[in-house]
C-alpha positions, 0 to 999 in steps of 0.5 A: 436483500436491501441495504443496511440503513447507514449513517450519512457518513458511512454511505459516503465512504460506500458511495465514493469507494464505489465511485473511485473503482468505477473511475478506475474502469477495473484497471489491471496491473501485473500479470501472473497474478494480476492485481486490482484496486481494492477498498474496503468499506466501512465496517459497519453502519456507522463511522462513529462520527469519522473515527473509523471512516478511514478505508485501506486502498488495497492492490488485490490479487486475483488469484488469492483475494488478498494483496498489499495495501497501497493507500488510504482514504478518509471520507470525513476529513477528505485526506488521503494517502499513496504509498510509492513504488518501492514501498509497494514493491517491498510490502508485496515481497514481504506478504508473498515471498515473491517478486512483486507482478507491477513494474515502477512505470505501470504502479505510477500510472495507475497511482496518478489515475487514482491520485487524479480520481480521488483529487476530483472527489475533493480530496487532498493526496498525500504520499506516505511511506509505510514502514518496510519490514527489514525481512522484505529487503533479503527475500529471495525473488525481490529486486536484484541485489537487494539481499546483497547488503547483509554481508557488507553491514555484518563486516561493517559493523565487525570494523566498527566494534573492532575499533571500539574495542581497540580505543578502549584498551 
């Protein structure tokens, strides 16, 4: 089957995905389940004129066709964005119920390689923290001692609506 006719645009998004994966030689992070770069094209045959040029960078799990997204990029205004290790460790907390299968000095190699990659491409990489949903920070199977808050911030806020009640009487 041939493929579609595309705006200039949207083969562009097509073209530079293909180069980025293609730069990143399939690169594995994790192990069990092992992940890779993801981005998913335009979704459809025209961007609108830019509006939907904007492709998710998404840490695919092998075994399940999913995964975290980790960043974005924009072929008509040429920006893009990476999230940092800790966003992606928590994101993947969150989605999976489990610990995240990267470790902060693999997830930072491979966000180098890939802020590298799209730099060449002529784009400009900025770093973006994504809202962490708050269930992340207390699943079971995230990073040690990150359930371990709860009970200080209930008797922390225990003290404090104490004292208020106190300086009100």
């Amino acid at each position: 089957m041939a493929n579609p006719k595309r705006t200039l645009l949207a083969q562009n998004a097509v073209d530079t995905a293909d180069m980025v994966l293609l730069a990143l030689g399939g690169r594995v992070l994790g192990k069990d389940p092992e992940m890779r770069l993801g981005i998913k094209g335009p979704g459809g045959v025209s961007t609108e004129g830019g509006k939907t040029a904007r492709q998710a960078l998404t840490l695919v799990r092998a075994d399940r066709q999913d995964g975290v997204m980790v960043g974005w990029m924009d072929v008509a205004t040429r920006q893009a964005a990476l999230r940092p290790f800790e966003n992606a460790r928590c994101l993947y907390a969150a989605r999976f119920q489990a610990t995240a299968p990267f470790q902060p000095d693999e997830y930072a190699a491979f966000a180098d390689h890939l802020r590298t990659t799209l730099t060449q491409h002529g784009f400009t990489v900025d770093e973006e923290v994504a809202e962490v949903p708050l269930a992340s920070l207390t699943t079971r199977g995230s990073s040690a001692g990150a359930g371990r808050w709860l009970p200080v911030a209930v008797a922390v806020a225990t003290v404090v609506l104490a004292a208020v009640a106190f300086a009100v009487r």
